[in-house]
HTML snippet that shows the backbone in 3Dmol.js (N, CA, C, O; Angstrom):
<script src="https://3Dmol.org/build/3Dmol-min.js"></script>
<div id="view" style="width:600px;height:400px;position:relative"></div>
<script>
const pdb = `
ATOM      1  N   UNK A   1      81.829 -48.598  51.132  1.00  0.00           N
ATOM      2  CA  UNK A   1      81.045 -49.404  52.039  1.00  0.00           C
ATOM      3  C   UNK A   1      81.601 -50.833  52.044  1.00  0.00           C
ATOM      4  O   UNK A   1      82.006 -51.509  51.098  1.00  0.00           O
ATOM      5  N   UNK A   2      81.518 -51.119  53.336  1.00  0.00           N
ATOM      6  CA  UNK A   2      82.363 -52.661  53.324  1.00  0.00           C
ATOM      7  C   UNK A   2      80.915 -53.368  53.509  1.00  0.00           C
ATOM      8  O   UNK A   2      79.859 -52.768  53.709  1.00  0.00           O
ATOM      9  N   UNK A   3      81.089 -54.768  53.401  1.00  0.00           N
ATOM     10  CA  UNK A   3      80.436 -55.976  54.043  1.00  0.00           C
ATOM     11  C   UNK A   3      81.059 -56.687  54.505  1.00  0.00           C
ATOM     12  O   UNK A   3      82.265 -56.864  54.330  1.00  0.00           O
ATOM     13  N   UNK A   4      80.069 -57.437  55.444  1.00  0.00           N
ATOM     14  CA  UNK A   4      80.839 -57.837  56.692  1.00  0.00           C
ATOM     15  C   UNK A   4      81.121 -59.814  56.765  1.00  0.00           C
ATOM     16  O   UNK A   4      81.143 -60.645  57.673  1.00  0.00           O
ATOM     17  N   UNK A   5      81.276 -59.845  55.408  1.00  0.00           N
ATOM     18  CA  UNK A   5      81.373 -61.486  54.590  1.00  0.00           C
ATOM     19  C   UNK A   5      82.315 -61.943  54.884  1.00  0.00           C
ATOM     20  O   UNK A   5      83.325 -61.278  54.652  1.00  0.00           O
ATOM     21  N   UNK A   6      82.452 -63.087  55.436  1.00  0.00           N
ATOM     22  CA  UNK A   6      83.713 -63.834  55.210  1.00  0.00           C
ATOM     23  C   UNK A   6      84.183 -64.494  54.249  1.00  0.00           C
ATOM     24  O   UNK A   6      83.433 -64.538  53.274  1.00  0.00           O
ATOM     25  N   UNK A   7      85.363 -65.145  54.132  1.00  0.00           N
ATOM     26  CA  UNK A   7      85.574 -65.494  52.427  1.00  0.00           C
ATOM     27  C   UNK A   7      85.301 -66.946  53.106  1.00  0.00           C
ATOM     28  O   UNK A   7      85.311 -67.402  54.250  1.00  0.00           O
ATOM     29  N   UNK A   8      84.971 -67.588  51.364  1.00  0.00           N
ATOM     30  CA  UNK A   8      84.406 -68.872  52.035  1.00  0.00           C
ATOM     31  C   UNK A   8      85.926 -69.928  51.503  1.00  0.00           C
ATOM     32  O   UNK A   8      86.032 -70.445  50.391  1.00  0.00           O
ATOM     33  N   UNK A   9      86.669 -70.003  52.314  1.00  0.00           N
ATOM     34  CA  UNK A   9      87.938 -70.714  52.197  1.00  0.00           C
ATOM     35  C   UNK A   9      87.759 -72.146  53.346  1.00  0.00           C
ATOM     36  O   UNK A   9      87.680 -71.966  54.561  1.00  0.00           O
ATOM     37  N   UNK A  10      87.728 -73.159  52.882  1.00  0.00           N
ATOM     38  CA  UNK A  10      87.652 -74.343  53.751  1.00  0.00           C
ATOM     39  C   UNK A  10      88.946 -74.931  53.959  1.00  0.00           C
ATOM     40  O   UNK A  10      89.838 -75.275  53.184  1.00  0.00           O
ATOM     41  N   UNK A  11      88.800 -74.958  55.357  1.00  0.00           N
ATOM     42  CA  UNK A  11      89.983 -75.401  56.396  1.00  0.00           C
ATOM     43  C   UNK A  11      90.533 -77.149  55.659  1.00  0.00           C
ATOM     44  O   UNK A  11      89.738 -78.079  55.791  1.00  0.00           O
ATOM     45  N   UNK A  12      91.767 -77.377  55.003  1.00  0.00           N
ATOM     46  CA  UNK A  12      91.885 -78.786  55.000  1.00  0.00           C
ATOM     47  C   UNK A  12      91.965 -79.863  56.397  1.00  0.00           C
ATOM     48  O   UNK A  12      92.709 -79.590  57.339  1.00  0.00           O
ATOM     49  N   UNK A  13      91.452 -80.599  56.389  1.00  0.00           N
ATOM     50  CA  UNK A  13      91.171 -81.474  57.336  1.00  0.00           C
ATOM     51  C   UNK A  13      92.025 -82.582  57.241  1.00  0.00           C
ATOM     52  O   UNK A  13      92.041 -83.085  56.118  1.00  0.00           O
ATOM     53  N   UNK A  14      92.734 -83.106  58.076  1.00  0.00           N
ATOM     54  CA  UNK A  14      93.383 -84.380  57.947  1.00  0.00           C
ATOM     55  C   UNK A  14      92.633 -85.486  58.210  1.00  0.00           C
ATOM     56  O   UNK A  14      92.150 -85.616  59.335  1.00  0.00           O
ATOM     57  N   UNK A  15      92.385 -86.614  57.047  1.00  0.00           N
ATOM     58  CA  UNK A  15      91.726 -87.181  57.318  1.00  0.00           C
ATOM     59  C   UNK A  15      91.576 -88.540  58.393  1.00  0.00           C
ATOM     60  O   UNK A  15      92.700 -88.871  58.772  1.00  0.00           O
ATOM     61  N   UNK A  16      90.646 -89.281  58.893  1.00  0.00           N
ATOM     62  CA  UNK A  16      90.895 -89.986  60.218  1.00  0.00           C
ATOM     63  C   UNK A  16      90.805 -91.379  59.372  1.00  0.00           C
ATOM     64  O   UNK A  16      89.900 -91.484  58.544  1.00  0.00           O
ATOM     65  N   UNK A  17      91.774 -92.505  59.573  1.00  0.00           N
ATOM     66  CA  UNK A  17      91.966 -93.745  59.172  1.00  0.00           C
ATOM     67  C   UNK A  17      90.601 -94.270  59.864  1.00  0.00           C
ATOM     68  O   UNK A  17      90.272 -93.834  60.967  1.00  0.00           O
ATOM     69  N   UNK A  18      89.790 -95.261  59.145  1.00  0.00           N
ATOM     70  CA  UNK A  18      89.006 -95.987  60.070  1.00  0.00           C
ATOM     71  C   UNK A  18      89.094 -96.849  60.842  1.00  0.00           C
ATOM     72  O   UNK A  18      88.263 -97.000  61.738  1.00  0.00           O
ATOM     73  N   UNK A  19      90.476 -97.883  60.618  1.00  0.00           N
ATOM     74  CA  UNK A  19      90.972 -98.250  61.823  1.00  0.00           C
ATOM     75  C   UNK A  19      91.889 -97.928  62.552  1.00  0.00           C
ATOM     76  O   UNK A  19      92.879 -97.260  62.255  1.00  0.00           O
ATOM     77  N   UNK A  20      91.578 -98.436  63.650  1.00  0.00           N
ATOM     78  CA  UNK A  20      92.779 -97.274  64.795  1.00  0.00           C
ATOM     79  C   UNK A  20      94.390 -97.868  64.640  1.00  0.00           C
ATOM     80  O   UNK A  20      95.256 -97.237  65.244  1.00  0.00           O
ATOM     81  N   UNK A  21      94.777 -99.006  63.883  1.00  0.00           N
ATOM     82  CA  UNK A  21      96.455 -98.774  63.241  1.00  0.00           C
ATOM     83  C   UNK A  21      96.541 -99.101  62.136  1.00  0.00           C
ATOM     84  O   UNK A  21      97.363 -99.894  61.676  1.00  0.00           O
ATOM     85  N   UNK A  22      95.275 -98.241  61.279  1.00  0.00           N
ATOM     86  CA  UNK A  22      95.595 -97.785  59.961  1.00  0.00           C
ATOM     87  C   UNK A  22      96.748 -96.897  59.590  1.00  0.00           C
ATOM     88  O   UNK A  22      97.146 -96.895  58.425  1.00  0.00           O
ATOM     89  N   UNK A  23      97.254 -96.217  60.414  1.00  0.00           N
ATOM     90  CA  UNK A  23      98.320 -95.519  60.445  1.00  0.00           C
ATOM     91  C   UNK A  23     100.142 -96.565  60.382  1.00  0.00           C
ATOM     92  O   UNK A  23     101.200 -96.229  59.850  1.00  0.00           O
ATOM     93  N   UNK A  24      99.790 -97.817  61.160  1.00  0.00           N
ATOM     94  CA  UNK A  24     100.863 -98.474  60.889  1.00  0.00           C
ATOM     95  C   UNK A  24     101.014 -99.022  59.835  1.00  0.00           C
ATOM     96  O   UNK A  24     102.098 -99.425  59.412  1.00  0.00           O
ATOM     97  N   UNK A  25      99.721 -99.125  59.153  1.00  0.00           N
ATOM     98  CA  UNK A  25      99.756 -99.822  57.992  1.00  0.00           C
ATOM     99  C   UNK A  25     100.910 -99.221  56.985  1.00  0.00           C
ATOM    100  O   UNK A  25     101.570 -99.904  56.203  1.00  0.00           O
ATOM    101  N   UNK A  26     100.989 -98.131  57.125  1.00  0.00           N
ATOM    102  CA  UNK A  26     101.422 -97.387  55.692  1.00  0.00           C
ATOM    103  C   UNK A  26     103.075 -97.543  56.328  1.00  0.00           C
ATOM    104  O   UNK A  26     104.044 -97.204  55.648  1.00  0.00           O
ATOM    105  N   UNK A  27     103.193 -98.037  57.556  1.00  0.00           N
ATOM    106  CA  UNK A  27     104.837 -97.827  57.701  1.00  0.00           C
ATOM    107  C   UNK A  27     105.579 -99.761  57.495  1.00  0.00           C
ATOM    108  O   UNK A  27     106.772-100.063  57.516  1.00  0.00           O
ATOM    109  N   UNK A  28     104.627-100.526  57.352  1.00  0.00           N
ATOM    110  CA  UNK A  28     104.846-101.546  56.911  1.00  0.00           C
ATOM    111  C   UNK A  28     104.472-102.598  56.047  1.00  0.00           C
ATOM    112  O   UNK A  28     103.494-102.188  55.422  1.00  0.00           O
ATOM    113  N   UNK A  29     104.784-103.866  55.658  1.00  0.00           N
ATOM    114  CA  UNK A  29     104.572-104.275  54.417  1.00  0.00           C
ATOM    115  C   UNK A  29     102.809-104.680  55.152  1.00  0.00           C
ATOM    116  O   UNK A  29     102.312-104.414  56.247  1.00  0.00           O
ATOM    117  N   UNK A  30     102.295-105.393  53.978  1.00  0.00           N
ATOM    118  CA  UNK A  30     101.166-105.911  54.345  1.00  0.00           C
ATOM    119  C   UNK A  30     100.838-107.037  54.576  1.00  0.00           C
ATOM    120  O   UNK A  30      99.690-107.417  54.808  1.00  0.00           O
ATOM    121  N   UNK A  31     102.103-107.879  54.524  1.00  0.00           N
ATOM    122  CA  UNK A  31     102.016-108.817  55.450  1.00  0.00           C
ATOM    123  C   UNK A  31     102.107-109.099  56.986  1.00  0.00           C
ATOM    124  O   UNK A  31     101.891-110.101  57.668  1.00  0.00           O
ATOM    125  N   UNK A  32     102.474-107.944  57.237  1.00  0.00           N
ATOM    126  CA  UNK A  32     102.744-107.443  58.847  1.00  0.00           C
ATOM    127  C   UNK A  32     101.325-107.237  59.317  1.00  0.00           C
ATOM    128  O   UNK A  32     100.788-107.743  60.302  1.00  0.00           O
ATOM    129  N   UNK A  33     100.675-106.174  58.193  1.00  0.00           N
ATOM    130  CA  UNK A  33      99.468-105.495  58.410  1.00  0.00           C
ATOM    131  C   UNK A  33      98.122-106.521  58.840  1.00  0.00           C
ATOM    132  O   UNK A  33      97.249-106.385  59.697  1.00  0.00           O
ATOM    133  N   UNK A  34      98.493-107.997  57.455  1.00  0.00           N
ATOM    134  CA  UNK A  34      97.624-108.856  57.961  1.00  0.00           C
ATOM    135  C   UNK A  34      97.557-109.770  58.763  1.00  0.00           C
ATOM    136  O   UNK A  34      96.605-110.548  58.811  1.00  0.00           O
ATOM    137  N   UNK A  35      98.790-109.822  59.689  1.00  0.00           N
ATOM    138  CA  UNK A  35      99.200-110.724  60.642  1.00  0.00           C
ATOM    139  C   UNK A  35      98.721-109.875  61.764  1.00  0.00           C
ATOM    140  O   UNK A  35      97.973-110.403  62.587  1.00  0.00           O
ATOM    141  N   UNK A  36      99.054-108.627  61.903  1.00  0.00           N
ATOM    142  CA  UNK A  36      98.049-108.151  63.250  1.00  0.00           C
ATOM    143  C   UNK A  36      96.665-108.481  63.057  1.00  0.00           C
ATOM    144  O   UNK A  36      96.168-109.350  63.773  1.00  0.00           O
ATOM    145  N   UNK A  37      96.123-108.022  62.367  1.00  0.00           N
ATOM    146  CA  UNK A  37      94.975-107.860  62.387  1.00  0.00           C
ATOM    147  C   UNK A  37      94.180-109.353  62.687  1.00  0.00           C
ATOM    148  O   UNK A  37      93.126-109.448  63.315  1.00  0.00           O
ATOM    149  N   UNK A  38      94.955-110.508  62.074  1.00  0.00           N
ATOM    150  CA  UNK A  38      94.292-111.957  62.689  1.00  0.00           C
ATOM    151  C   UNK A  38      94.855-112.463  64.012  1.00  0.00           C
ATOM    152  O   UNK A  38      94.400-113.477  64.543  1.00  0.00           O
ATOM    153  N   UNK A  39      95.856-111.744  64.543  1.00  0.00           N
ATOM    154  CA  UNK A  39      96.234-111.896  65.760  1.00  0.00           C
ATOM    155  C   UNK A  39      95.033-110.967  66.979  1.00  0.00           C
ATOM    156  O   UNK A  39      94.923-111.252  68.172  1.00  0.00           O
ATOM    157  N   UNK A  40      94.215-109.785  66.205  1.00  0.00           N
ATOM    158  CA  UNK A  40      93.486-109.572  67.074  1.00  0.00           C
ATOM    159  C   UNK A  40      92.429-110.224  67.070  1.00  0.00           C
ATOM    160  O   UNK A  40      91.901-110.548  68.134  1.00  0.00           O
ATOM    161  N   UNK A  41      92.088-110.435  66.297  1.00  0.00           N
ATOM    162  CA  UNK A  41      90.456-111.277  65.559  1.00  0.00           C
ATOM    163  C   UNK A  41      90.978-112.435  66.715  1.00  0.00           C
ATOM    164  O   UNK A  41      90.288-112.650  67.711  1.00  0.00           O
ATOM    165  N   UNK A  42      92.217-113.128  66.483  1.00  0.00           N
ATOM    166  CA  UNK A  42      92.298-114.619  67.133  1.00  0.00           C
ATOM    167  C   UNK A  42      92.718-114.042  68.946  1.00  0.00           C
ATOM    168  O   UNK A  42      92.725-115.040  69.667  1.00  0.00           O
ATOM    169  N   UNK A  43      92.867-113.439  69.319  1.00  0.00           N
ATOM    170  CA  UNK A  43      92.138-112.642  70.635  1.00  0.00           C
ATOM    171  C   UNK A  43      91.433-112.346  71.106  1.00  0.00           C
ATOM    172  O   UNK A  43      91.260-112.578  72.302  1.00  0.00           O
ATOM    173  N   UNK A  44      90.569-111.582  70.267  1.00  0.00           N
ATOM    174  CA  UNK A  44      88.634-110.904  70.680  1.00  0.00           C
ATOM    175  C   UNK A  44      88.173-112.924  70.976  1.00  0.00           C
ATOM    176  O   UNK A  44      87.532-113.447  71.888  1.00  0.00           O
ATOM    177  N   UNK A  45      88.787-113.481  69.870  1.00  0.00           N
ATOM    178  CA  UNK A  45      87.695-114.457  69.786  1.00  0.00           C
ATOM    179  C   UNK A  45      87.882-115.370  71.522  1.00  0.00           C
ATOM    180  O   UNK A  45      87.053-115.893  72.266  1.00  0.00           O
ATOM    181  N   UNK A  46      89.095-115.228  71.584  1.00  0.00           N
ATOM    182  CA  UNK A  46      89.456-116.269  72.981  1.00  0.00           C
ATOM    183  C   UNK A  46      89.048-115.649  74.368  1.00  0.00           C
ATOM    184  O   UNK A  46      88.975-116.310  75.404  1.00  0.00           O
ATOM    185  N   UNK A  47      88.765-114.166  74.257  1.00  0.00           N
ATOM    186  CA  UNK A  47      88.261-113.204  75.150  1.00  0.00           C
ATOM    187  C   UNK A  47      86.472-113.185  75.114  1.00  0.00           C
ATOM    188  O   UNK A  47      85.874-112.786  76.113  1.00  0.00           O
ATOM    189  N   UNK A  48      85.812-113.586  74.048  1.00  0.00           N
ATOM    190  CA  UNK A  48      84.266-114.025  74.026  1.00  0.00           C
ATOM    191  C   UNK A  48      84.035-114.886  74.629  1.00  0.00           C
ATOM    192  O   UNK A  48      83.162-114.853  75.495  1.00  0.00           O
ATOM    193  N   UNK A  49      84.977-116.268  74.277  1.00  0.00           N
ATOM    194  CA  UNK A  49      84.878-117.253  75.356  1.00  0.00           C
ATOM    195  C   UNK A  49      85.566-117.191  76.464  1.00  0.00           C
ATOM    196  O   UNK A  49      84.823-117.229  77.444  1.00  0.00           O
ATOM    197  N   UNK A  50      86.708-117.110  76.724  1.00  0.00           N
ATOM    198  CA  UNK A  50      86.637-116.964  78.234  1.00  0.00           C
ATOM    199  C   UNK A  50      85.001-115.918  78.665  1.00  0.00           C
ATOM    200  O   UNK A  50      83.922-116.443  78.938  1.00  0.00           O
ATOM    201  N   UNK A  51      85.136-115.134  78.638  1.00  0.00           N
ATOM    202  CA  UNK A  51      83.825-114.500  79.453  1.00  0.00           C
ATOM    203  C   UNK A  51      82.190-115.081  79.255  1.00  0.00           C
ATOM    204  O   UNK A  51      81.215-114.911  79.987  1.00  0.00           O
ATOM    205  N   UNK A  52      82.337-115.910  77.817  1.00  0.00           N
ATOM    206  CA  UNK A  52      81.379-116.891  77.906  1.00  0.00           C
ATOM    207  C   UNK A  52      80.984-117.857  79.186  1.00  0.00           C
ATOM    208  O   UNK A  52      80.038-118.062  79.947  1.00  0.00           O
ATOM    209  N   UNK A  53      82.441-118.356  78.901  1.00  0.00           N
ATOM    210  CA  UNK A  53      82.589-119.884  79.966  1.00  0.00           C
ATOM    211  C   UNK A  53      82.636-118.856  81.742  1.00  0.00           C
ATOM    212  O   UNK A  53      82.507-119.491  82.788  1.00  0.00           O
ATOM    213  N   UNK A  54      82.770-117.797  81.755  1.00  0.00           N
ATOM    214  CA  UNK A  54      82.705-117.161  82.900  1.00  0.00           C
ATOM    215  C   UNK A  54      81.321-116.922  83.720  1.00  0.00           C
ATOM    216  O   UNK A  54      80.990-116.999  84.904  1.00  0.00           O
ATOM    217  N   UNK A  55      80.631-116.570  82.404  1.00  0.00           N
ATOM    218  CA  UNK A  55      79.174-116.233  82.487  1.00  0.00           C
ATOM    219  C   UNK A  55      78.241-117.360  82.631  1.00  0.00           C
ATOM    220  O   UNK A  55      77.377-117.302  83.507  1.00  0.00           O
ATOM    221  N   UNK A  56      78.341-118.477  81.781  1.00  0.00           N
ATOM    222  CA  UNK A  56      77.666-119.735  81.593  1.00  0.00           C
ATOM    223  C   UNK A  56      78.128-120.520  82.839  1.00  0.00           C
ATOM    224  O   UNK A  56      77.516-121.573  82.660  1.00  0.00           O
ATOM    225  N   UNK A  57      78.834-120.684  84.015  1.00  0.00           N
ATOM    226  CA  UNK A  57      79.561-120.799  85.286  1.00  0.00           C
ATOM    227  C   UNK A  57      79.234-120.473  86.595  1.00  0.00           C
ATOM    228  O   UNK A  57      79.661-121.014  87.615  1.00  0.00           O
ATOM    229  N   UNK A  58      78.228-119.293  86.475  1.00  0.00           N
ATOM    230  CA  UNK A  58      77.472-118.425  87.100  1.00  0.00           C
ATOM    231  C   UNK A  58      76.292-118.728  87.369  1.00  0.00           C
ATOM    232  O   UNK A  58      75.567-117.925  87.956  1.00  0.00           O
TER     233      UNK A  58
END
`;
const viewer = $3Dmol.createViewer("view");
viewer.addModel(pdb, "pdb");
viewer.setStyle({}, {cartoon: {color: "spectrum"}});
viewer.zoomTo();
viewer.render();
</script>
């Protein structure tokens, strides 16, 4: 008599970086790593205000 069980074998999963070029990180030093990352920060921030001063204009 068989049963009709599956074996309980879990699929490895690759796991997902939480930031989206966490992946570049690992192909360069980390001084690279932390120079993007304040190059975006010092972007978002000039993109709040412009659409600030866009909005407050209105």
């Amino acid at each position: 008599m068989t049963t009709n069980k599956l074996p309980k074998k879990k699929d490895e999963k690759t796991p997902i970086p939480q930031h989206p070029l966490a992946k570049l990180a690992g192909k360069f030093e980390g001084e690279f790593w932390e120079d993007t990352i304040l190059e975006i920060q010092k972007f978002r921030e000039l993109e709040k205000q412009d659409i600030n001063n866009i909005l407050d204009s209105k």
